[in-house]
C-alpha positions in Angstrom: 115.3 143.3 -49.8 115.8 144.5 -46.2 116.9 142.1 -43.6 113.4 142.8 -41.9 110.9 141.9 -44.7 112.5 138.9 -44.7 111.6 137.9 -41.0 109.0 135.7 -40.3 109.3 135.5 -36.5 111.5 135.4 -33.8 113.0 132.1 -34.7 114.5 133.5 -37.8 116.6 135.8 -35.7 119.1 133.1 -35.0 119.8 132.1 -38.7 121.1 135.6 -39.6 124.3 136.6 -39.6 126.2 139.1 -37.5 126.3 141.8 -40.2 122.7 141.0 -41.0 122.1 141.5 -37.4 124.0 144.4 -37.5 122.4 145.6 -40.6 118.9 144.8 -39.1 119.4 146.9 -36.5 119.9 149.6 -38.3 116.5 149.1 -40.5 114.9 148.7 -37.0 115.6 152.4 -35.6 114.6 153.5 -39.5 111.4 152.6 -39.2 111.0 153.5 -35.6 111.8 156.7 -36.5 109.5 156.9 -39.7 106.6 155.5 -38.5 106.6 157.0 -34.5 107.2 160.5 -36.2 103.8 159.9 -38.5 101.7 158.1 -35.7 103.1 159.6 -32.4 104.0 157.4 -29.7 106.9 156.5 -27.7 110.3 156.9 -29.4 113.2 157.2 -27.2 112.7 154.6 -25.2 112.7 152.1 -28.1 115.4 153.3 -30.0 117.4 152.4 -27.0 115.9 148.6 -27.1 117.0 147.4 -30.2 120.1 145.4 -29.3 118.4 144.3 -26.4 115.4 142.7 -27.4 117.4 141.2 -30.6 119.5 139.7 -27.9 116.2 138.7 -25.7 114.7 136.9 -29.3 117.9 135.2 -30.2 118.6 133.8 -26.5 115.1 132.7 -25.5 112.6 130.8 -27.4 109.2 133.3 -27.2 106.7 132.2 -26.8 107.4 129.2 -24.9 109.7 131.4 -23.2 107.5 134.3 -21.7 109.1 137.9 -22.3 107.5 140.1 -20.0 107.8 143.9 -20.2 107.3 146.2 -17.3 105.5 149.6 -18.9 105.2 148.0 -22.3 105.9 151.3 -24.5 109.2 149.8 -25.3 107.7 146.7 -27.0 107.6 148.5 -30.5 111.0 146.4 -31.6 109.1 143.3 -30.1 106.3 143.9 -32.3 108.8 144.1 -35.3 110.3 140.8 -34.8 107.7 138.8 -34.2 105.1 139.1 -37.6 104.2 142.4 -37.4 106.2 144.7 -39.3 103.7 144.6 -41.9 101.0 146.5 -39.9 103.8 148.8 -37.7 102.5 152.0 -40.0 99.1 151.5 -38.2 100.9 151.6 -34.7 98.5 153.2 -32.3 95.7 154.3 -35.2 91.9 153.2 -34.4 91.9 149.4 -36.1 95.9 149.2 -35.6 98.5 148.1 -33.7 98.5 149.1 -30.1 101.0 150.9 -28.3 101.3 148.3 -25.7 101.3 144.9 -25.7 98.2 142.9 -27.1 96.9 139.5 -26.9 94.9 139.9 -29.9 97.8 140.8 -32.4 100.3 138.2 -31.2 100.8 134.7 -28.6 104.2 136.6 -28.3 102.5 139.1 -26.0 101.9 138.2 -22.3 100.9 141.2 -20.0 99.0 144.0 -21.6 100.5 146.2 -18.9 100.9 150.3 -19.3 101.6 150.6 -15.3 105.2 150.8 -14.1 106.7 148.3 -11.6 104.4 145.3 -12.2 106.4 142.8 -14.8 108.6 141.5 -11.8 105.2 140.1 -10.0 103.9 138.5 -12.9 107.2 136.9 -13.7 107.2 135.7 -10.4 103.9 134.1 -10.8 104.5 132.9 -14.4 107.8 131.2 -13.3 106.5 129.5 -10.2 103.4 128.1 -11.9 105.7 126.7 -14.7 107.9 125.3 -12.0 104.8 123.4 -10.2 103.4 122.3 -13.4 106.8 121.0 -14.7 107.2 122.8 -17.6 110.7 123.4 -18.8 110.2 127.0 -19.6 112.2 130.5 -19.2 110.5 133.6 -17.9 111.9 136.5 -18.6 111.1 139.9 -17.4 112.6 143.3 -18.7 112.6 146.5 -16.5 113.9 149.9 -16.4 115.7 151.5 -13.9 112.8 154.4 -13.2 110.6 151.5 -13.0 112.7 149.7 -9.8 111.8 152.9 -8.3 108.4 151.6 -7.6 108.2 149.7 -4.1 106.5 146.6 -5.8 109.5 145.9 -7.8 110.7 145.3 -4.8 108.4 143.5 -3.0 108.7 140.9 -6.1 112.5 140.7 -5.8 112.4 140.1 -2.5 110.2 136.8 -3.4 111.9 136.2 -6.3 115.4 135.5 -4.3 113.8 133.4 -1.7 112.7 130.7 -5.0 116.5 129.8 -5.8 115.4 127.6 -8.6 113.2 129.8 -10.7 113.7 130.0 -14.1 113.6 133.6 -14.6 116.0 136.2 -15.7 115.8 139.9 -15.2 116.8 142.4 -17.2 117.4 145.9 -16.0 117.5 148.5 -18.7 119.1 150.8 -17.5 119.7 154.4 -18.9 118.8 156.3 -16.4 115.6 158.3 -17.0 111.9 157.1 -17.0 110.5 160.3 -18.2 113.1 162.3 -17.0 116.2 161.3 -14.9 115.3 158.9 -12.4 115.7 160.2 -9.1 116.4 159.1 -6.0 119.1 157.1 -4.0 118.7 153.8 -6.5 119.6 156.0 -9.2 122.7 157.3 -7.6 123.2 153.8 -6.7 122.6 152.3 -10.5 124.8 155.5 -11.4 128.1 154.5 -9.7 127.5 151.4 -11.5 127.6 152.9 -14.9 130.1 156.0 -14.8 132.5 153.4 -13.0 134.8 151.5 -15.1 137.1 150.1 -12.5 136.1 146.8 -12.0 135.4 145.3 -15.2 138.9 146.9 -16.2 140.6 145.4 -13.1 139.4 142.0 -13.4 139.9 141.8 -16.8 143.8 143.4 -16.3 144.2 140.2 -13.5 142.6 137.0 -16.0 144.7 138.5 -19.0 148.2 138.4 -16.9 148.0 135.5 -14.4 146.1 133.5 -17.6 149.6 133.6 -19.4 150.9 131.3 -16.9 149.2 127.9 -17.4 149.7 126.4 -14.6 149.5 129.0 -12.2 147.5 131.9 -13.8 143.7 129.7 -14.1 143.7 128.6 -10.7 145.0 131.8 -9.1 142.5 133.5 -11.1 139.7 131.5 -9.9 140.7 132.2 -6.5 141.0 136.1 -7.4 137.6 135.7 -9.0 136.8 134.6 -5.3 136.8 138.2 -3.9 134.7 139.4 -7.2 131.5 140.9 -4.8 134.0 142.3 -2.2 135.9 143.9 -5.4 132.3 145.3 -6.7 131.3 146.4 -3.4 134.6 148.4 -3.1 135.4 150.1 -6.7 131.3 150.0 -7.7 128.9 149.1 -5.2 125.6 147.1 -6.4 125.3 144.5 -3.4 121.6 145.3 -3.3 121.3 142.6 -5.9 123.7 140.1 -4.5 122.2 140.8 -0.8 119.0 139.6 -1.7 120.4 136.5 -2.7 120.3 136.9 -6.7 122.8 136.3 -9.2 123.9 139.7 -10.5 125.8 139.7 -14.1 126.9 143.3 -15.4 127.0 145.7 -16.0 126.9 144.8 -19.4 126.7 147.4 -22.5 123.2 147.5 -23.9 124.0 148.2 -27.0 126.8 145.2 -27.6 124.3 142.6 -29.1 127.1 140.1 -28.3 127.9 140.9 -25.1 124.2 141.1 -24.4 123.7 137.3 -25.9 126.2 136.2 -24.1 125.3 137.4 -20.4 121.4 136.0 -21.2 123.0 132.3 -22.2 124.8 132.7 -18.8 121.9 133.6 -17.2 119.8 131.2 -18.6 121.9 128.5 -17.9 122.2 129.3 -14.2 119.4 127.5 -13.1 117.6 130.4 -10.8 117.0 134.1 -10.9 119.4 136.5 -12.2 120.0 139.9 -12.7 121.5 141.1 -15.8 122.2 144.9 -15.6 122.5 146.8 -19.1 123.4 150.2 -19.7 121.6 151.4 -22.6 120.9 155.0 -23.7 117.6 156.4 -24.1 117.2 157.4 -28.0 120.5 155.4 -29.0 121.2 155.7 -32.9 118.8 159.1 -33.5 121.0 162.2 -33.0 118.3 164.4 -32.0 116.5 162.2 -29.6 119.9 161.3 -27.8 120.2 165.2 -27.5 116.8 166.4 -26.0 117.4 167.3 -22.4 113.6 166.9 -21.5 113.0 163.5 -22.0 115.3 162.0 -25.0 111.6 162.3 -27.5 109.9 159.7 -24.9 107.0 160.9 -26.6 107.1 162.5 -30.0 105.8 166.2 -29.2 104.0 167.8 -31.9 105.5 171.0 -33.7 103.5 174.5 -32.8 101.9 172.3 -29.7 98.2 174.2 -29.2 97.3 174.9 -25.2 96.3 172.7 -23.5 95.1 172.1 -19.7 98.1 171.2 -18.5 99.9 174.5 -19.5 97.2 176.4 -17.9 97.3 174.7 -14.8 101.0 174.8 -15.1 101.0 178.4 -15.4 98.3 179.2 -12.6 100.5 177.0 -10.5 103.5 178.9 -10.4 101.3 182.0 -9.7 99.7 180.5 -6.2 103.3 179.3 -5.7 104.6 182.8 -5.4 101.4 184.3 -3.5 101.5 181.1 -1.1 105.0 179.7 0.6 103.5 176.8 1.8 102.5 175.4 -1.5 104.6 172.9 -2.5 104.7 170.1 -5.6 104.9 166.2 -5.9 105.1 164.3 -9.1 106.2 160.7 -9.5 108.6 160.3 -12.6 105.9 162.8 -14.3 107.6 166.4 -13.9 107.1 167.4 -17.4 104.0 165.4 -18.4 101.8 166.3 -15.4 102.6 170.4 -16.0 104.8 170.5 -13.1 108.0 171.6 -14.5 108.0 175.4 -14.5 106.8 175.2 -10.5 110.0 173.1 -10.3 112.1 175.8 -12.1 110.7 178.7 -10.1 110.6 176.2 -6.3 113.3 174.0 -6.9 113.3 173.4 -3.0 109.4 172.9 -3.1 109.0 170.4 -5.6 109.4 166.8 -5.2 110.6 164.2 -8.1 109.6 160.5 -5.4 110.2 158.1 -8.9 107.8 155.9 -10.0 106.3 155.7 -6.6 102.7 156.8 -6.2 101.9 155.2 -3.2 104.6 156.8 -1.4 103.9 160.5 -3.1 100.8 160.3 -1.5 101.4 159.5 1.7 104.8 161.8 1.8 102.1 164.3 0.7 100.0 163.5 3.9 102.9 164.1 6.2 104.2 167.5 4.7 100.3 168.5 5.3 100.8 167.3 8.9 104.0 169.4 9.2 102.2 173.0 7.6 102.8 172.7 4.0 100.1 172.5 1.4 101.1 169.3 -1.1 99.7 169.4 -4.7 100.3 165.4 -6.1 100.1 166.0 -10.1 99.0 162.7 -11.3 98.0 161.1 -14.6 94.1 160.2 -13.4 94.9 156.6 -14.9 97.8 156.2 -12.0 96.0 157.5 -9.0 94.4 153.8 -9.0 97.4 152.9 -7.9 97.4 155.3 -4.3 93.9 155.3 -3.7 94.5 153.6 -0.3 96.8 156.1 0.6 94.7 158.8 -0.4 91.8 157.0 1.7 93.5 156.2 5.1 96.7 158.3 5.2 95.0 161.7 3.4 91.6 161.7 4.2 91.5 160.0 7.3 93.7 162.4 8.8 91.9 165.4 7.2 95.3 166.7 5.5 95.0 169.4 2.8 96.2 168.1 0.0 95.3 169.2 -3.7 95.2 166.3 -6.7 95.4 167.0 -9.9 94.3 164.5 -12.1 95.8 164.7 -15.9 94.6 163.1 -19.0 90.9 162.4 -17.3 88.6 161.1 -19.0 88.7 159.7 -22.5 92.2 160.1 -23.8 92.6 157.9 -26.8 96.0 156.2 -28.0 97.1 155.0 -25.2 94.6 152.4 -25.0 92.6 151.0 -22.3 95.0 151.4 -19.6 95.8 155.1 -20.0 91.5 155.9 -20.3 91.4 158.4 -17.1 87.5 156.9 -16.2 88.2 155.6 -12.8 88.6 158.5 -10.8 85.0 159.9 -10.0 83.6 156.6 -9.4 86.6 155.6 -6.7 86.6 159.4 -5.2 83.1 159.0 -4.7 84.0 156.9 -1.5 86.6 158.7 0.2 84.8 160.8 3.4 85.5 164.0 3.3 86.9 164.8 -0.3 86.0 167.5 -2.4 85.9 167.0 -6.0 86.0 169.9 -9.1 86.1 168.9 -12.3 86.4 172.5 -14.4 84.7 172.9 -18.0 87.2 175.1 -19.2 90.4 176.7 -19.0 89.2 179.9 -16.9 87.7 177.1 -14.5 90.6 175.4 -13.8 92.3 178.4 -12.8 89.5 179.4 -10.8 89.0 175.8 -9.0 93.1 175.5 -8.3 93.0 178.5 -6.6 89.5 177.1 -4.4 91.4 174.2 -4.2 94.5 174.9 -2.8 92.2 177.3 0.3 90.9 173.6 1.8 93.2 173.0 4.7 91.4 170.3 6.1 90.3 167.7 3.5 91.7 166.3 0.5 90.6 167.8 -2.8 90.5 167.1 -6.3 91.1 168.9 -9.7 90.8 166.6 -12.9 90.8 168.3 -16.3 91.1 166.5 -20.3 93.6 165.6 -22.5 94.9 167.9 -25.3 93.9 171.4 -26.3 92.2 173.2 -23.7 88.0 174.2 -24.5 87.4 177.7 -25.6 85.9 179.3 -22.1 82.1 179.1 -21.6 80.8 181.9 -19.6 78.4 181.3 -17.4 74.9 183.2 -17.4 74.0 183.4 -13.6 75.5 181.4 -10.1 72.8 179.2 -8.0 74.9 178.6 -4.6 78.3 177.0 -6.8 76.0 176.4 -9.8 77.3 177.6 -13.0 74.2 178.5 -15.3 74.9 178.1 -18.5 72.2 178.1 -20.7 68.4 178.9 -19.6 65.8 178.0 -22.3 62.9 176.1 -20.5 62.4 173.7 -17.7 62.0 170.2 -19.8 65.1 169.2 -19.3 68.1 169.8 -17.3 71.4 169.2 -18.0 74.4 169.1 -15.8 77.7 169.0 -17.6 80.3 167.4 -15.4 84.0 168.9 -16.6 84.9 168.7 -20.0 81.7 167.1 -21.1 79.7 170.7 -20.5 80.6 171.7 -23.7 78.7 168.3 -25.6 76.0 169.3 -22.8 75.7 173.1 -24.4 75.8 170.9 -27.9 72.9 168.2 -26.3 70.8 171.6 -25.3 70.9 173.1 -28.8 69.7 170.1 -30.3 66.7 169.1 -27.5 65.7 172.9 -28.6 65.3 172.7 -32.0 62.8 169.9 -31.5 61.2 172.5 -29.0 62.2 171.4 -25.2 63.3 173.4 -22.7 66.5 173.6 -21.6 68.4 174.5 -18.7 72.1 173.5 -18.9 74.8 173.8 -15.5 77.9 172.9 -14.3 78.0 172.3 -10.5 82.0 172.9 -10.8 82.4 170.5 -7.3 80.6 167.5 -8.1 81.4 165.8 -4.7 79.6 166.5 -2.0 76.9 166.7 -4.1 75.7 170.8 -4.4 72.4 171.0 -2.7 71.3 173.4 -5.1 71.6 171.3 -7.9 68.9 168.6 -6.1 66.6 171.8 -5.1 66.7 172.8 -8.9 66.3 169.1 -10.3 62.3 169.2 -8.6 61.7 171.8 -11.3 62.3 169.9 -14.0 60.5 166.9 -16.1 63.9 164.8 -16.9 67.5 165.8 -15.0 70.3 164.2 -17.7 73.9 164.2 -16.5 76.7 163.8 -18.5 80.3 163.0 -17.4 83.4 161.3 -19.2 83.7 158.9 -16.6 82.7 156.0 -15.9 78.5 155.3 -15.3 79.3 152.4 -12.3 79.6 154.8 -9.2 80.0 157.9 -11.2 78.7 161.4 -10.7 75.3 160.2 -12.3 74.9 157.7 -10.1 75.7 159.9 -7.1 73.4 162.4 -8.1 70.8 160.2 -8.8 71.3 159.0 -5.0 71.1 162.4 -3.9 68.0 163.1 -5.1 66.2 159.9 -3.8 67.9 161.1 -1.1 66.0 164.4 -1.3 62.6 163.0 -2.1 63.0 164.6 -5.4 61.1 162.3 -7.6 62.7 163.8 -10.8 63.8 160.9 -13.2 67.2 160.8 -14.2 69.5 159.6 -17.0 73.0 159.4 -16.4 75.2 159.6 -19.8 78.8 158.3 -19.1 81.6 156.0 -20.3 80.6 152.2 -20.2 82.2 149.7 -17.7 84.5 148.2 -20.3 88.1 148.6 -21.5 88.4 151.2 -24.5 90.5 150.2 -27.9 93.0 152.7 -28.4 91.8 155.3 -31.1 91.3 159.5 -31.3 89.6 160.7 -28.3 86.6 161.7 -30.5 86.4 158.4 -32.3 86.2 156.9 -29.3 83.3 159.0 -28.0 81.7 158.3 -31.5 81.7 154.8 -30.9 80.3 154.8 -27.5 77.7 157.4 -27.9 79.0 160.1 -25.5 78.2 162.7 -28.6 75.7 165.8 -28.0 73.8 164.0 -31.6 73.5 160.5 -29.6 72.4 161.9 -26.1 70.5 164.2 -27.5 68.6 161.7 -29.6 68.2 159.5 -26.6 66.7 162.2 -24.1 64.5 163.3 -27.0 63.3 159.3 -26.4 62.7 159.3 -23.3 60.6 162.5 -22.8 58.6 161.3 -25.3 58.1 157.8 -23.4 57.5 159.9 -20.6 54.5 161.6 -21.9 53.1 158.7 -24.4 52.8 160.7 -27.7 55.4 160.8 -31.1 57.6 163.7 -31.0 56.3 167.0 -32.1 52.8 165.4 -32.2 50.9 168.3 -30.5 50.3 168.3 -27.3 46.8 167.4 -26.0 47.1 169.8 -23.6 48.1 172.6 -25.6 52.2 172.8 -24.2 55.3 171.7 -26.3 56.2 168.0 -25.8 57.6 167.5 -22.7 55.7 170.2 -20.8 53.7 168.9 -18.3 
């Protein structure tokens, strides 16, 4: 029987022994490697957490102790130790395990957290409110180095050292990537650290000769160890730890479970915050993962890879890169991921790697617009939450041209609730000024881009799907920017926001087989919205708009505005995602299960026209027309 099957929790952990361990941590990166090559998910990064969170388990008692993981795709080994190695082959399938931490699988999961740079904060709060309510419990809060690239890491280790008797421990993982390398003067900083051997060699060359002399070689080495930060500072600089005021221990190798145990009891025992620094390697124990330059099989990539949106962006990108000088790139931590890579190959000197650091990408972006360049930000649409008031008050306030391209809009499926892309239209729809395209196709995005990229004075944005890119749908005549799609009648009309046109081309086959009319366009800029598409709605019985975002403040709802705005007494039914978070599942089974499928909206607009005009579908008409027709 395998050391694993034989673990009922967390507890068990410190009954085995250190071959077991050893033997255990082997089984662990086995199944890791079995299971996140079936499923897909995030690999590298947990192959290099074994030894840690064994150490993390078998130090601190979870969950009275509260582990805390910042960006929780490295929780996988977590999962595994505490009850749920069972279920790991359903990791990240619709009725499975998440990908992320979960409340609903296990008490042994606090934050359900996706976002980088936010476990420091909680564990801030968590510690203080234990301290207040007297509870004799650990916090402990795990981090990477891209993550201390965010500025709220920061601000929450700057609080953290001012509360000298928190119980709380933090652990940097650090291997130096988040994606990719982490960049940035940290890094360089966190990388003297761990290519420097000098101090741990020197102090451990001064305790082993003065300790031969009893008398003498103890207390002369207490007094040596006196100097210790002024010896660090010297051979291996890391005071920005120690000149906050918190207890740094390290660095420490991440993949010694004892040396690892031990620097957590020490820690643990201290009484306050410490830092304990671990150099790990992203991918540790898989040959090939420790040898992929990109990104060490963060993600498992699927073999013969289709196109998708993000290479044709990608592509079109390095085209306007060459026609334009001025163009330039921003990504945070997300060069690969967000399409941005080959730019960064062609314009090494254009493109700019900020680190897990929205915020500060977007306002970086406003200044190079100040000084003549044109930024485009390349953003997961999930993380431009995080910079929207940035993008309000430093972009669009200033009138800057800068281009965002939002990746992974929309409905994207595994990831879970915090990776759904349905924010973006709803909080754009606030910003004065911005223009917003959200293309149906692969064609359109090349088309929009280029638009895009002409605004000098405005912020505008580009948001596109997940996955394989839609087969192009041509359009069959231009109102103003309206795309005509389809022209059948004047029942209904439908306006396909982005991705969704093609369920609205589905929705308009379906509405005609019953016999409605059907007119079916794509405004391509959905904000402001195109007057032509409210002169167009007075012709019609029902307007329907469908959009993979969310309905609260989304393009249906601004449409819907814009025609009261109008006097256009056209009714309207917006068709978007619901206000709720989304379990983790295939984007398509996820649309299933909230109706955003051309069967179900065609089935309810079918409903409604008939409510409209009071008789059963395809019940003939008293007045001689189709149902629907007035």
């Amino acid at each position: 029987m395998r050391v694993l099957e034989t673990l009922g929790g967390p507890a068990d952990l410190r009954k085995l022994t250190d071959q077991q361990l050893t033997d255990l941590a082997a089984e662990i990166r086995d199944v890791l490697v079995e299971t996140v090559s079936r499923t897909g998910g995030h690999l590298g990064p947990n192959l290099g957490m074994v030894e840690i969170t064994l150490a993390m388990h078998r130090v601190f008692d979870s969950p009275r102790d509260r582990l805390v993981y910042d960006t929780g795709h490295q929780t996988y080994v977590h999962k595994l130790l505490t009850g749920r190695a069972g279920e790991f082959g359903t990791l990240r399938q619709q009725g499975g395990l998440s990908g992320y931490p979960s409340h609903a699988e296990s008490e042994h999961d606090v934050v359900e957290n996706s976002h980088a740079s936010t476990a420091l904060s909680y564990a801030d709060g968590l510690a203080k409110a234990y301290r207040l309510r007297k509870e004799d419990r650990h916090v402990v809060a795990l981090i990477g180095d891209g993550g201390l690239t965010g500025g709220m890491a920061w601000e929450a280790l700057n609080n953290i050292a001012a509360a000298k008797d928190l119980k709380l421990v933090v652990i940097v993982n650090d291997n130096g990537r988040s994606y990719s390398p982490t960049v940035g003067g940290l890094a360089t900083h966190l990388t003297s650290l761990r290519t420097n051997p000098r101090y741990e060699k020197i102090l451990d060359l001064i305790k082993k000769n003065l300790g031969r002399t009893p008398y003498v070689g103890p207390p002369m080495y207490e007094v040596l160890h006196g100097i210790k930060k002024g010896l660090k500072d010297m051979l291996a600089p890391q005071g920005m730890f120690e000149d906050l005021g918190l207890k740094y221990v390290g660095p420490v190798d991440g993949h010694d479970r004892q040396a690892l145990e031990d620097a957590l009891r020490n820690a643990k025992s201290f009484g306050g915050p410490v830092i304990v620094h671990a150099v790990t390697k992203k991918g540790y124990g898989y040959a090939a993962a420790e040898q992929d330059e990109e990104d060490n099989f963060h993600q498992i990539r699927p073999a013969n890879k289709p196109r998708g949106w993000t290479d044709v962006f990608s592509d079109e990108l390095v085209k306007i890169g060459h026609r334009r000088p001025d163009v330039v790139a921003i990504t945070a931590a997300m060069l690969h991921p967000t399409g941005l890579a080959a730019f960064a190959d062609e314009f090494p000197d254009r493109t700019f790697d900020v680190g897990i650091a929205e915020q500060h990408a977007v306002t970086s972006a406003a200044g190079l617009a100040m000084g003549g360049m044109h930024p485009v930000v390349g953003l997961y649409a999930t993380f431009l939450n995080r910079a929207f008031d940035q993008l309000l008050l430093d972009v669009a306030l200033h009138r800057c041209g800068v281009t965002f391209v939002l990746d992974r809009a929309g409905v994207t499926g595994d990831d879970g609730a915090s990776h759904n892309g349905m924010w973006d239209m709803s909080i754009l729809q606030v910003v004065p000024g911005l223009r917003l395209a959200a293309p149906r196709d692969g064609k359109r995005v090349q088309e929009l881009l280029n638009e895009a990229v002409d605004v000098d004075d405005a912020p505008t944005v580009l948001r596109y799907a997940k996955g394989e890119v839609f087969p192009d749908i041509e359009a069959i005549d231009r109102i103003g920017q309206l795309d005509v799609l389809r022209r059948t009648g004047k029942d209904v009309l439908l306006v396909g926001i982005g991705a969704m046109a093609a369920t609205a081309m589905e929705v308009a086959q379906r509405l005609e087989a019953h016999g409605f009319g059907v007119t079916v366009v794509d405004p391509r800029w959905v904000k402001p919205v195109p007057p032509e598409l409210i002169e167009l709605a007075g012709e019609f019985e029902l307007v329907a708009t469908i959009e993979d975002n969310g309905r609260a403040g989304g393009c249906g709802t601004m449409i819907a505005q814009a025609l009261r705005d109008g006097g256009v007494q056209t009714p309207l039914r917006d068709f978007g995602i619901p206000q709720q978070f989304l379990d983790h599942a295939k984007r398509a089974a996820v649309l299933q299960e909230i109706g955003l499928t051309g069967q179900e909206v065609a089935r309810e607009i079918t409903e409604q026209l008939t409510r409209q005009h009071g008789h059963a579908l395809n019940e003939p008409d008293p007045a001689g027309g189709r149902p629907g027709n007035a």
